[in-house]
RODO-778556 format. One line per field, with one value per residue (C-alpha): residue number from 1; residue in three letters; x, y, z. Coordinates in steps of 0.1 Angstrom, whole numbers, plus 5000, padded with zeros to 4 digits. Layout:
BEGIN
resi	[NUM  ...]
resn	[ALA  ...]
X	[X  ...]
Y	[Y  ...]
Z	[Z  ...]
This chain:
BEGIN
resi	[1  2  3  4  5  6  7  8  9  10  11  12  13  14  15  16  17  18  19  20  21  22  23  24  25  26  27  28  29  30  31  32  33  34  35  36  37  38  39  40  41  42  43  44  45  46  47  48  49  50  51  52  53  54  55  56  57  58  59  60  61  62  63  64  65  66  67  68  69  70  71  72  73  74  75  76  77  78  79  80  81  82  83  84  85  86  87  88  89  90  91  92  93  94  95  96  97  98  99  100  101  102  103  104  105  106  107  108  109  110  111  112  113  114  115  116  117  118  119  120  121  122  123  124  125  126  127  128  129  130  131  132  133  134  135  136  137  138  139  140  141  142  143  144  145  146  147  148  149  150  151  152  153  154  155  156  157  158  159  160  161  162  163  164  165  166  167  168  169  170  171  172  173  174  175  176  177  178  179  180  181  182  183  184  185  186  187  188  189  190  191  192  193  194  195  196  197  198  199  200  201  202  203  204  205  206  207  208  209  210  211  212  213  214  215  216  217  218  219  220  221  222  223  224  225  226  227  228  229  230  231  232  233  234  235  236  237  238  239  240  241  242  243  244  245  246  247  248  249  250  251  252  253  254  255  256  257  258  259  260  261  262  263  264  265  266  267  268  269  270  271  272  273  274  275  276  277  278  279  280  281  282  283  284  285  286  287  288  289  290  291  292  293  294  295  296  297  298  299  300  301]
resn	[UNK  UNK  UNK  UNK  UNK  UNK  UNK  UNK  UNK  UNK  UNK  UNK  UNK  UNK  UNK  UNK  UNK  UNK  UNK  UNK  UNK  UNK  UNK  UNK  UNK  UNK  UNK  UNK  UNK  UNK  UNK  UNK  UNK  UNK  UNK  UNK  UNK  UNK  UNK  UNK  UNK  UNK  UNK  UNK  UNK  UNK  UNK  UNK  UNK  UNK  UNK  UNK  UNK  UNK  UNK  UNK  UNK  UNK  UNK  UNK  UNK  UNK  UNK  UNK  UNK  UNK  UNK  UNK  UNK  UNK  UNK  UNK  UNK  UNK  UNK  UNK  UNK  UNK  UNK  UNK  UNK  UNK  UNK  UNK  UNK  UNK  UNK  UNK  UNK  UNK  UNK  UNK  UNK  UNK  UNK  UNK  UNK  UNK  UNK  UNK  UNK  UNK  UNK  UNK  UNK  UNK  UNK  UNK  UNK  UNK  UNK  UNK  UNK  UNK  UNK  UNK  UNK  UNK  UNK  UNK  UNK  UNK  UNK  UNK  UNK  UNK  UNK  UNK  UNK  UNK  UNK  UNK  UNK  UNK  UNK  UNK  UNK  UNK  UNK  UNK  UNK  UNK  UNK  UNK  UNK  UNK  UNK  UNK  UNK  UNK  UNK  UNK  UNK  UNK  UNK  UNK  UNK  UNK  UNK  UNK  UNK  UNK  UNK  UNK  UNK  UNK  UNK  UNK  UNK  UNK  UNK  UNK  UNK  UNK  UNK  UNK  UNK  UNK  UNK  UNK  UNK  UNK  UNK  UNK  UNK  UNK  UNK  UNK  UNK  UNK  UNK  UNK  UNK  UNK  UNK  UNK  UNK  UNK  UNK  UNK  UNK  UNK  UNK  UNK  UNK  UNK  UNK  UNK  UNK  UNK  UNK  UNK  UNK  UNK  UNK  UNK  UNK  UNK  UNK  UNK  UNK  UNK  UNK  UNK  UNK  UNK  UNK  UNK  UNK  UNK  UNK  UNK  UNK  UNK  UNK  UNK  UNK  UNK  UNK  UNK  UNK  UNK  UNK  UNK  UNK  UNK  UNK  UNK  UNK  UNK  UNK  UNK  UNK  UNK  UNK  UNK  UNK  UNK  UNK  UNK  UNK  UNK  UNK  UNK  UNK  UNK  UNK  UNK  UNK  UNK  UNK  UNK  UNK  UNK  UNK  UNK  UNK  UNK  UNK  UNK  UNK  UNK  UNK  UNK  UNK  UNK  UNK  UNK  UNK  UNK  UNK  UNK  UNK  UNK  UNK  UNK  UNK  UNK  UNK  UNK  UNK]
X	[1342  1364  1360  1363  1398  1392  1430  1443  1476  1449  1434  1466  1475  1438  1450  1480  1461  1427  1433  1446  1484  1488  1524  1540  1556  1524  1506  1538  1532  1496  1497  1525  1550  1579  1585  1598  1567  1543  1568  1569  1526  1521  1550  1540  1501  1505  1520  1490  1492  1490  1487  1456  1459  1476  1448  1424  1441  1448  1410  1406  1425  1409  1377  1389  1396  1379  1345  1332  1293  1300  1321  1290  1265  1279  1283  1245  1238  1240  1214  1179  1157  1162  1124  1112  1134  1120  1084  1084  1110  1101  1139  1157  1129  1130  1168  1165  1141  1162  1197  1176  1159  1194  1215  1191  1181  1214  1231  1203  1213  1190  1208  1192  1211  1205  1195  1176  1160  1153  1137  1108  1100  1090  1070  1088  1094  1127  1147  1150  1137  1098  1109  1140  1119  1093  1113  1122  1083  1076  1107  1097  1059  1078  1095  1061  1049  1073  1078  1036  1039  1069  1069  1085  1077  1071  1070  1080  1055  1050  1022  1047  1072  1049  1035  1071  1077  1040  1052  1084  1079  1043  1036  1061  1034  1062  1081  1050  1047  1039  1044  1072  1086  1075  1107  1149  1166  1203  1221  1242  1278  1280  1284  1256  1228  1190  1167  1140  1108  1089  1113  1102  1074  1091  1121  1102  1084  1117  1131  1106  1109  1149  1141  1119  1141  1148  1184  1202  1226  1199  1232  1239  1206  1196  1230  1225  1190  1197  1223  1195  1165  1190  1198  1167  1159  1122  1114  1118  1131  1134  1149  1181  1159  1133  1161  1176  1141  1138  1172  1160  1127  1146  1168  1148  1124  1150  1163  1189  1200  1188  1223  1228  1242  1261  1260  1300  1306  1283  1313  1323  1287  1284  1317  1304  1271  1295  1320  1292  1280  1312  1305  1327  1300  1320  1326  1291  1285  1309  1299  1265  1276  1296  1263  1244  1270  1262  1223  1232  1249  1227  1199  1215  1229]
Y	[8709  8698  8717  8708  8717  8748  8753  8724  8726  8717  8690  8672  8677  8662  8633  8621  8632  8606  8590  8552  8545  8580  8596  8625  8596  8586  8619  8627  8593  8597  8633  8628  8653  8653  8648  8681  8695  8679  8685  8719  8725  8704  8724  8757  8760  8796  8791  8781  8755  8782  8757  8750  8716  8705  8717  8699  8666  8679  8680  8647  8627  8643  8632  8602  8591  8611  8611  8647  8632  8636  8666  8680  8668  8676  8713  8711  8697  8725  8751  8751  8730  8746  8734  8753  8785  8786  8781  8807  8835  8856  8872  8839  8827  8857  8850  8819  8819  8849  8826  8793  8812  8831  8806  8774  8798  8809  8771  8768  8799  8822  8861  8876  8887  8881  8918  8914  8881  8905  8931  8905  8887  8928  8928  8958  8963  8954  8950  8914  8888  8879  8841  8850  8866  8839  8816  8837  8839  8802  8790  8813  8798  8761  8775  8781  8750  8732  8750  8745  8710  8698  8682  8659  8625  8637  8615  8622  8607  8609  8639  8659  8659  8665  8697  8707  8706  8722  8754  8757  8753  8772  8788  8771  8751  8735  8720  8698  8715  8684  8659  8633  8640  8621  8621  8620  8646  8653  8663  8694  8689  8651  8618  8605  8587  8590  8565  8565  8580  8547  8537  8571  8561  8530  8546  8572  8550  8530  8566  8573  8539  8547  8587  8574  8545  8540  8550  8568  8584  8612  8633  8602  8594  8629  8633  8599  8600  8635  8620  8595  8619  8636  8605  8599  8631  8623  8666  8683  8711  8721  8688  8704  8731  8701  8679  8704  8710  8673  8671  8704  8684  8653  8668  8692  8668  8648  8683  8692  8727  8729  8724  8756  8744  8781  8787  8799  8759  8746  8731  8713  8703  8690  8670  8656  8643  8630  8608  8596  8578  8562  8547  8577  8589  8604  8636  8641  8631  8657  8683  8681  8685  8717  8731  8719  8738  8771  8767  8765  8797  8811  8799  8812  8844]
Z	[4828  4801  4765  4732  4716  4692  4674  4653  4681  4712  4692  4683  4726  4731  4709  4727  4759  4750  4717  4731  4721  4705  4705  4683  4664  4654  4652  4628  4607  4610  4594  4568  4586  4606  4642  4646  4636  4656  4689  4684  4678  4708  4731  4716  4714  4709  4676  4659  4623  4595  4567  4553  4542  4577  4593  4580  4582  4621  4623  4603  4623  4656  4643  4633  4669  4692  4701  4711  4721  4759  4761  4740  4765  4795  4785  4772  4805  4821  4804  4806  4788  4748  4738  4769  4760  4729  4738  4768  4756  4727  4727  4724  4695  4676  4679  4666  4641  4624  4624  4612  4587  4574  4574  4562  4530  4523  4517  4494  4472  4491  4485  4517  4540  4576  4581  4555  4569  4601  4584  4566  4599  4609  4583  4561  4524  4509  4476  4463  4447  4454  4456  4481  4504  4500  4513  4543  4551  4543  4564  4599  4592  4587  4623  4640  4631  4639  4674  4681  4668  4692  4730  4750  4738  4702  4672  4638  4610  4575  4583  4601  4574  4543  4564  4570  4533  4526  4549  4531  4498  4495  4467  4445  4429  4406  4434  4448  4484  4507  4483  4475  4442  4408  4391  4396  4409  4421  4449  4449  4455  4459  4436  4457  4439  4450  4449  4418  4425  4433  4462  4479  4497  4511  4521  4544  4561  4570  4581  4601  4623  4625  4633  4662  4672  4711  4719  4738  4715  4702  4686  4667  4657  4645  4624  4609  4604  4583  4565  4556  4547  4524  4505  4497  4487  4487  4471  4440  4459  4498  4512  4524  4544  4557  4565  4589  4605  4612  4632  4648  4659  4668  4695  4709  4717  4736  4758  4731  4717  4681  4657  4638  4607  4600  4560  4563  4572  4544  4520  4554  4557  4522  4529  4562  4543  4519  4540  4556  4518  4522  4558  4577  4599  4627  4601  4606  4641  4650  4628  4643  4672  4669  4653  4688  4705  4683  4689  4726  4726  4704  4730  4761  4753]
């Protein structure tokens, strides 16, 4: 089984390997350095790219013409069924539910720690803010929900997602738990403009068909589709955390490892969703799919 190049040096090998035409010419055109460069990453793996900048116009241009969707399922393949794992193995939930939790708080400001996140879901006292560890209840009951509510053949609806929001945001009366926002609201780290208020409604419905739509390419789908829920941006608060929840639901439901979106990645994350505003999707096709390959070790440990 083939695997997905880790160091900038294995992805630029992978490119002259799969990428059509490719040759350390081009790789050295492509990437604004010299020849001797490239020839000497792709000779010497071993010698890893140091420079920051190189390597992530290394990982650009990988994305740019590779498609990691197969090499992703075909290592997924081969573990059990994730929704079942979850539903049948207290271990590997707990597991789960305690990196979610962590990591889905934390890009939203959240100052827990994950120990910290693991000491709440065992019910004992810690220092903190009440609203920090609110959200770490309210996000392991948004979990349980979620986890009771899913099965093969699963739908997502309008219902679904206002209860999501509900669980997460409860007790924060200000933020309208399950309720579309009334007024405008940004999005952190992006030029990105939401719709107004009024286009809400409208827009979720016409989520909801695409979130449900029959395709085969589920990865796809679920990374767009998030892409899409966060546009709109249809809550005064919680939309990042719900958002992730969705994509969760959509590929577990089709026999996929939940993606893991780690908070140490989130200014990649926030770039992903951001290229995709200007019609780059494959930044966040692929990032997607490296978190799908964290849930499934996370899952099968």
């Amino acid at each position: 089984m083939e695997k997905i190049p880790g160091t900038p040096n294995h992805k630029l090998i992978h490119l002259l390997k799969h990428a059509g035409g490719m040759n350390k010419s081009r790789l050295a055109r492509e990437l604004e350095t010299t020849y001797l460069n490239v020839h000497r990453w792709v000779e010497t793996p071993d010698k890893i790219v140091r420079n920051v900048q190189m390597r992530r116009d290394i990982d650009s241009l990988f994305k740019k013409y590779i498609d990691i969707r197969p090499l992703v399922l075909e290592i997924v393949k081969k573990g059990q069924d994730p929704l079942k794992i979850l539903k049948n193995n207290p271990a590997a939930r707990e597991r789960f539910f305690v990196k979610m939790t962590y990591n889905s708080n934390a890009i939203e400001g959240n100052r827990m720690t994950e120990r910290d996140t693991e000491l709440v879901f065992q019910n004992q006292k810690i220092k903190g803010r009440v609203s920090d560890i609110m959200e770490i209840v309210n996000h392991r009951e948004a979990l349980i929900f979620m986890l009771h509510s899913l099965h093969k053949g699963f739908r997502i609806s309008e219902p679904y997602i206002l209860t999501l929001h509900d669980r997460v945001m409860r007790g924060f009366h200000d933020k309208l738990p399950g309720q579309y926002r009334t007024g405008y609201v940004n999005i952190t780290n992006t030029k990105v403009k939401v719709p107004n208020a009024q286009e809400v409604p409208a827009q979720m419905k016409e989520l909801v068909k695409r979130l449900n739509a029959d395709d085969k390419d589920v990865i796809g789908r679920a990374a767009l589709g998030h892409h899409a829920f966060e546009v709109i941006h249809p809550f005064f608060d919680g939309n990042g955390r719900v958002g992730r929840l969705l994509m969760i639901s959509q590929l577990l439901t089709q026999g996929l490892p939940p993606a893991l979106v780690p908070y140490a990645d989130q200014y990649r994350y926030y770039w992903a969703l951001d290229k995709a505003s200007d019609k780059e999707t494959q930044h966040i096709i692929q990032f997607v799919c490296d978190c799908i390959l964290l849930g499934f070790d996370l899952l099968n440990q």
